[in-house]
C-alpha positions in Angstrom: 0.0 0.0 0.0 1.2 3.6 -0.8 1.9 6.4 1.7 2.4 10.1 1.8 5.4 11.0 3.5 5.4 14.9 4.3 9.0 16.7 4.7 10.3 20.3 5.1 12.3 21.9 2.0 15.5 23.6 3.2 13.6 26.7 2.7 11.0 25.9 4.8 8.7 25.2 2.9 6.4 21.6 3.7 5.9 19.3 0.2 4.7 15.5 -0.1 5.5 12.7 -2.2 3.5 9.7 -2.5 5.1 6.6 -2.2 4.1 3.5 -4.0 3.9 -0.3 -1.9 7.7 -0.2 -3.2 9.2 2.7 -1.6 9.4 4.8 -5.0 8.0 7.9 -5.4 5.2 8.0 -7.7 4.1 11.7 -7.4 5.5 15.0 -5.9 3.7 18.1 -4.9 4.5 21.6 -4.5 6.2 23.6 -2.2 3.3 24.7 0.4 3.8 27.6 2.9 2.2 25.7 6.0 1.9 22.4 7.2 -2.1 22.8 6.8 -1.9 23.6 3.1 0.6 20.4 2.2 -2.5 18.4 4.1 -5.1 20.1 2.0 -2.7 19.3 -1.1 -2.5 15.4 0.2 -6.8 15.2 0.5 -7.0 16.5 -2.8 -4.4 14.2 -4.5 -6.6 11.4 -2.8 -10.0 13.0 -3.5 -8.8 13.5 -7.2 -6.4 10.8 -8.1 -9.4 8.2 -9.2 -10.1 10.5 -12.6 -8.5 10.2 -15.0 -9.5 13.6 -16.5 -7.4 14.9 -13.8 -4.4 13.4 -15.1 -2.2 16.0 -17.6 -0.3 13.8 -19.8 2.7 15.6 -21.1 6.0 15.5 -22.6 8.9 17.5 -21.8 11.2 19.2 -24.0 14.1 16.9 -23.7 11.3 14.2 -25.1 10.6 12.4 -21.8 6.8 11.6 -21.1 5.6 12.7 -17.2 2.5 13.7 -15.9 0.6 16.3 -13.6 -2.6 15.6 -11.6 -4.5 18.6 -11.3 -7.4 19.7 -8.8 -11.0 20.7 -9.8 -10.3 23.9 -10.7 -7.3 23.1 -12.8 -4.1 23.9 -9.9 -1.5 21.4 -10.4 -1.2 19.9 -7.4 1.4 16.7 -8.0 3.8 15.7 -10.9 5.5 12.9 -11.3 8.6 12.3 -12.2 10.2 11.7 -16.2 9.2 8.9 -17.9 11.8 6.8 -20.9 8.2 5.7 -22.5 4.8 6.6 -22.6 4.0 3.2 -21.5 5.7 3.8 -18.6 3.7 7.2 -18.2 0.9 5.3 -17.8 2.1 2.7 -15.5 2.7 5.7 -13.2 -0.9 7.0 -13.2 -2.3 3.7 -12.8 -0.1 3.6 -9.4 -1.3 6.8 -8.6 -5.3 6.0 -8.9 -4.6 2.7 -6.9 -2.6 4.3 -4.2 -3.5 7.5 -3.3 -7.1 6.8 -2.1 -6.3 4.8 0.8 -3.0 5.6 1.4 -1.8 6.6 4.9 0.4 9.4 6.2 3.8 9.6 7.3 4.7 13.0 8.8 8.3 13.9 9.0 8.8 17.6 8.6 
């Protein structure tokens, strides 16, 4: 099962990833001012994560396919990290539907 696991940037600013079953990190967020809005960020991902019309599929510059979930009113509010296939892309949201519903936690800013 996945988990969010909240931290503190150097600059003091609180972000999440969320964490597959495996320990990798399947989507990052922001940088959020307060420890409140990075927990607002983390109920959306899970309120949002199970549409796919949520899901931005892109491709960067350099070629490499990624993706952004965004909120209701169109805030990105996680991306994930660069993809060598679009396959792969997918893979990604996939593990991002099935995780972020349920998934716990883990506060360690």
């Amino acid at each position: 099962m996945g988990k969010f696991v909240i931290t503190k940037r150097t600059n003091g600013d609180f972000q999440f990833n969320l964490k597959a079953g495996n320990g990798q990190v399947i989507l990052t967020s922001q940088g959020y001012s307060t420890k409140a809005s990075c927990e607002n960020g983390v109920e959306s991902v899970k309120k949002n994560a199970p549409d796919d019309a949520r899901y931005e599929r892109k491709t960067s510059s350099n070629g490499k396919d990624y993706f952004n979930l965004t909120a209701s009113n169109g805030q990105i509010i996680g991306s994930s990290e660069m993809y060598e296939s679009t396959a792969a892309r997918e893979n990604g949201i996939e593990s991002v539907k099935k995780n972020a519903p349920e998934a716990d936690v883990e506060d360690l800013s």
